[in-house]
C-alpha positions in Angstrom: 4.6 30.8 71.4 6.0 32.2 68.3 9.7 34.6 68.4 9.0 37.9 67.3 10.4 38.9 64.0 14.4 39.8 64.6 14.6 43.7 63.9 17.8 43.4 61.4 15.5 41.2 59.3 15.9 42.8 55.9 13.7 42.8 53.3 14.9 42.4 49.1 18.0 40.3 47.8 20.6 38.8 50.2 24.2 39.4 49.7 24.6 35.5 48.4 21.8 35.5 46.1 23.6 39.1 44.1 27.0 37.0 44.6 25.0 33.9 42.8 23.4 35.6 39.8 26.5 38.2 39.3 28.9 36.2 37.0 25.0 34.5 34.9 24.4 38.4 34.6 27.9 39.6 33.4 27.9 36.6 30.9 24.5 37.3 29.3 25.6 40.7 29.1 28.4 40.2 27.1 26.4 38.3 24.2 23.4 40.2 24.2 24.6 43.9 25.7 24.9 47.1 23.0 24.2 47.4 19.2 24.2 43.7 18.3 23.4 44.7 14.9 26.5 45.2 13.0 30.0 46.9 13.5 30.4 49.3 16.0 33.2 51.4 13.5 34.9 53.2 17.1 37.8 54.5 14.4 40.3 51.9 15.4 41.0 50.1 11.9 43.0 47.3 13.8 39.1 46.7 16.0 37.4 46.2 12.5 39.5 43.8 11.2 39.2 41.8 14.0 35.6 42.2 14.5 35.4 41.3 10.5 37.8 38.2 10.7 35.4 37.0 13.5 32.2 37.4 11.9 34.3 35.0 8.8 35.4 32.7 11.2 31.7 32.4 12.1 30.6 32.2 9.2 32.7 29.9 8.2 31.9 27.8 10.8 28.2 28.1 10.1 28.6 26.5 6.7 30.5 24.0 8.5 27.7 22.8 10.5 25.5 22.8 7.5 28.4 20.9 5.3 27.8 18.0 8.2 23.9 18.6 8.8 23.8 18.0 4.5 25.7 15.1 4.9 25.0 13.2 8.4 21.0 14.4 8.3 21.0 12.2 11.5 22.6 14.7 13.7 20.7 17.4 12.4 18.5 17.7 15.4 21.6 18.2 17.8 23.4 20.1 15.3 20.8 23.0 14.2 20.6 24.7 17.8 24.0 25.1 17.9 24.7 26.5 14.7 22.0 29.1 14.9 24.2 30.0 17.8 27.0 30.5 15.8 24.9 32.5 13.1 24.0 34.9 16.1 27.7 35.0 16.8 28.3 35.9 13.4 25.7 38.5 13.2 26.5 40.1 16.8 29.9 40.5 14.9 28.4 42.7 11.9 28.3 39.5 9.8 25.6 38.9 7.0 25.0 35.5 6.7 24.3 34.2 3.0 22.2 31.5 3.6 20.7 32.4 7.4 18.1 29.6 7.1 18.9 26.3 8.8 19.7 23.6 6.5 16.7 21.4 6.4 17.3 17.1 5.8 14.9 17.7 2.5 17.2 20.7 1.2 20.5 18.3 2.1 20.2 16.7 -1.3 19.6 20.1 -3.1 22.8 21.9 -4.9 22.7 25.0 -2.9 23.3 22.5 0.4 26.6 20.9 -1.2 29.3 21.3 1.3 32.4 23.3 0.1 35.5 21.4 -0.8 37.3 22.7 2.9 35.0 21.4 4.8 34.8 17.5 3.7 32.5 15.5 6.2 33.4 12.6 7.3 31.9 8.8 6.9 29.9 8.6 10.7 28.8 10.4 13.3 31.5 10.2 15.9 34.1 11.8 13.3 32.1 14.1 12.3 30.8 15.8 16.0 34.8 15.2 16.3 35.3 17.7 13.7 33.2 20.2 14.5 34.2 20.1 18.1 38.3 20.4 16.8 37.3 23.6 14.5 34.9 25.3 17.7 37.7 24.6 19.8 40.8 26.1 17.1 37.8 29.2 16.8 37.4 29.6 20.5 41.2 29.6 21.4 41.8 32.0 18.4 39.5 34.3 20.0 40.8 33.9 23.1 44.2 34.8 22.2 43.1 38.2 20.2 41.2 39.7 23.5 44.3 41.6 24.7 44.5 43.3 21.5 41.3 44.5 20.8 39.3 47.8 23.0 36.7 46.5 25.8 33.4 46.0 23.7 35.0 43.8 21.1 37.0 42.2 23.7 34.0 41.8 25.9 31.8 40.1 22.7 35.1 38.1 21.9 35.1 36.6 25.1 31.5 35.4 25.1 31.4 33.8 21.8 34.7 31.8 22.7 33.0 30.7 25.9 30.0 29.7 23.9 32.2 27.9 21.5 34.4 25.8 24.7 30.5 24.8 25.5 29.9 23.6 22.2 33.1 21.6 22.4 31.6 20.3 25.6 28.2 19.7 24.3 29.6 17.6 20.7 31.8 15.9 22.6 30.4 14.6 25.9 26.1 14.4 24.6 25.0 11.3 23.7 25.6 10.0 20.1 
């Protein structure tokens, strides 16, 4: 014979399963939460010129990946997701990305995919991922670093992107080759 049902059976989410899904929650609301569509402009000049030298740094970093996706096209298919990741990043920031589209391996011998002169690629694979990994790492400490001066929102989007930039590091470094 079945037990009857216990009467403090509850019905809807468990305490555990809120406590599980709070911080994957907080974090995707840090990237994708409010106006991701440009500068927020909340008056405080010292905000906007951090929110501006982010969406550089970004974009910097962008042309980074393509400087190595030009030159190394075999790393283009573990390369591209994460630097449409950084674009985002770069847009979330009120960046405008020049050239938004993914390098392509056809366009890497065009003229318009030439890497600039900063960011020199190196001769294989290993040294190249190495690099990208040191600059997302030098990004994402930067950012880091610049949280306790900034006001929530900014510090809140800050915070995300440098954790998605440790996770590139990760990702370069430790994937397979």
């Amino acid at each position: 014979m079945p037990f009857p049902p216990s009467p403090r059976a509850r019905s809807g989410p468990r305490r555990r399963s809120l406590l599980a899904v709070a911080p994957a929650a907080l974090a995707l609301a840090g990237c994708t939460g409010g106006d991701s569509g440009g500068p927020a402009g909340d008056g405080h000049p010292a905000a906007d010129r951090a929110r501006a030298r982010a969406a550089r740094d970004s974009e910097a970093l962008a042309e980074r990946y393509d400087a190595v996706i030009a030159a190394r096209p075999g790393l283009a298919g573990r390369l591209r997701p994460l630097r449409e990741e950084v674009v985002r990043h770069a847009r979330a920031l009120g960046g405008g990305r020049k050239a938004s589209p993914p390098a392509s391996p056809s366009a890497s011998t065009s003229p318009s995919a030439s890497p600039s002169p900063s960011a020199a690629v190196p001769d294989n694979d290993k040294d190249a991922l190495a690099g990208l990994a040191a600059a997302e790492k030098d990004l994402a400490d930067r950012r880091a670093k610049a949280l306790g001066g900034v006001p929530g929102e900014l510090a809140r989007l800050l915070a995300s992107v440098a954790a998605a930039g440790a996770v590139h590091v990760y990702l370069l470094t430790e994937g397979d080759a």
